[in-house]
C-alpha positions as CSV (number, residue, x, y, z in Angstrom):
1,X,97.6,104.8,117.0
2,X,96.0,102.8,114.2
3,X,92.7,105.1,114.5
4,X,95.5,108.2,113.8
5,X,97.1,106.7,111.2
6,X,93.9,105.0,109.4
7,X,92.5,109.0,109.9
8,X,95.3,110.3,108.5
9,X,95.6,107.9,105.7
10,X,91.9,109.6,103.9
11,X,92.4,112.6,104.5
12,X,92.8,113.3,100.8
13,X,92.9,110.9,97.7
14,X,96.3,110.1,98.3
15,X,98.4,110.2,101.7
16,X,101.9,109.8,101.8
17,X,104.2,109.0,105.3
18,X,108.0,110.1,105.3
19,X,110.5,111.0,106.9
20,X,112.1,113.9,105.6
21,X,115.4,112.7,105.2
22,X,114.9,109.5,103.2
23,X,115.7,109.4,99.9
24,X,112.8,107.0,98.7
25,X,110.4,108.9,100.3
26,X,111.4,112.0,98.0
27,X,111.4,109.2,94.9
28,X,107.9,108.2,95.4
29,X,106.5,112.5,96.5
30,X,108.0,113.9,93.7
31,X,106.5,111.0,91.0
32,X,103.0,111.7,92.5
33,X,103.7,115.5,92.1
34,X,104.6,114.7,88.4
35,X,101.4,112.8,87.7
36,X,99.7,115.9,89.0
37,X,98.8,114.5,92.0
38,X,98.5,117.2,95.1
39,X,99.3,114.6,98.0
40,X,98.9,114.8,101.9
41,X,102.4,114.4,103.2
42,X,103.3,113.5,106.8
43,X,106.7,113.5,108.1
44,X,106.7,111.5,111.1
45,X,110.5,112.3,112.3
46,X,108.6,115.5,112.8
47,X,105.7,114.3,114.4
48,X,105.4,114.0,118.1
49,X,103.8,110.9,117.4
50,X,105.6,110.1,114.9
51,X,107.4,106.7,116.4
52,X,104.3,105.3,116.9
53,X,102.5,105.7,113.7
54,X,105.6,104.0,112.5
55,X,105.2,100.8,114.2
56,X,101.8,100.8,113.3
57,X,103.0,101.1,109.5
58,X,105.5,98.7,109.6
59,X,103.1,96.2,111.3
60,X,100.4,97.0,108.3
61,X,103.4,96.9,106.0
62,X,104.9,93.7,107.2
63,X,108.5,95.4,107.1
64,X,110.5,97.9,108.3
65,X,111.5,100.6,107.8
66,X,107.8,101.7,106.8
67,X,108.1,105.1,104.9
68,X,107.5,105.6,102.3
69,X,103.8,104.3,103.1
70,X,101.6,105.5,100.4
71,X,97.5,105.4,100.5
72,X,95.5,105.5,97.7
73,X,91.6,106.5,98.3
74,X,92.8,105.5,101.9
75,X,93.4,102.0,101.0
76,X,97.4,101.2,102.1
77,X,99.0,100.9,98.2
78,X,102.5,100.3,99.9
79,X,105.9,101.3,100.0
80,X,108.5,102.2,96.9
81,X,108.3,98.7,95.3
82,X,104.8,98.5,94.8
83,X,104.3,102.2,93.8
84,X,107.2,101.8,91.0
85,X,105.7,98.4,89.8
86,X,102.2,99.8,89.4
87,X,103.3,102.9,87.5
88,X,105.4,100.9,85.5
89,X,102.4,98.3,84.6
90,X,100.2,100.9,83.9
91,X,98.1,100.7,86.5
92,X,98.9,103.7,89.2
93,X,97.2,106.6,86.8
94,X,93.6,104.6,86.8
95,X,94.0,103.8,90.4
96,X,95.1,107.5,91.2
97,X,91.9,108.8,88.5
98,X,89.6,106.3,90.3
99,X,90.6,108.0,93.5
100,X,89.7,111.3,92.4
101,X,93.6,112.0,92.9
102,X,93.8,113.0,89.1
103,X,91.3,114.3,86.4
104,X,93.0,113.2,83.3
């Protein structure tokens, strides 16, 4: 499962895992999609292999639950917390125009 999820997780400059009825989750999607960013969402309640990739999140997370998990240039950023404290630092938008995830 971590060859899945480390796949997954470059699949575009930004990847984020969910699950589609958790309120963070929406938080952290809908502040990408206001930076402009067009991310790679996976659900993974809707996944068949969804449970797994979890535990694999969690165990690269060191917590659970893992979703939000958010990767940046398909290094593992993090969950809510982190996201929140880099945008609020000033330093998601270079990391997200580094990535190619954003032009401007």
């Amino acid at each position: 499962m971590a060859e899945r999820v480390s796949r997954l997780s470059t699949e575009k400059a930004v990847v984020i895992f969910t699950r589609s009825q958790c309120p963070m989750c929406h938080t952290v999607s809908s502040l990408f999609a206001e930076l402009g960013v067009c991310a790679a969402v996976h659900e993974l309640d809707k996944d068949p292999r969804g449970r797994d990739m979890e535990r694999e999140l969690a165990r690269r997370l060191g917590r659970a639950p893992p979703v939000p998990a958010v990767f940046v240039g398909g290094n593992l950023v993090g969950s809510t917390d982190k996201v929140m404290s880099l945008h609020l630092a000033g330093k998601l938008v270079p990391m997200l125009k580094a990535a190619g995830a954003i032009w401007l």
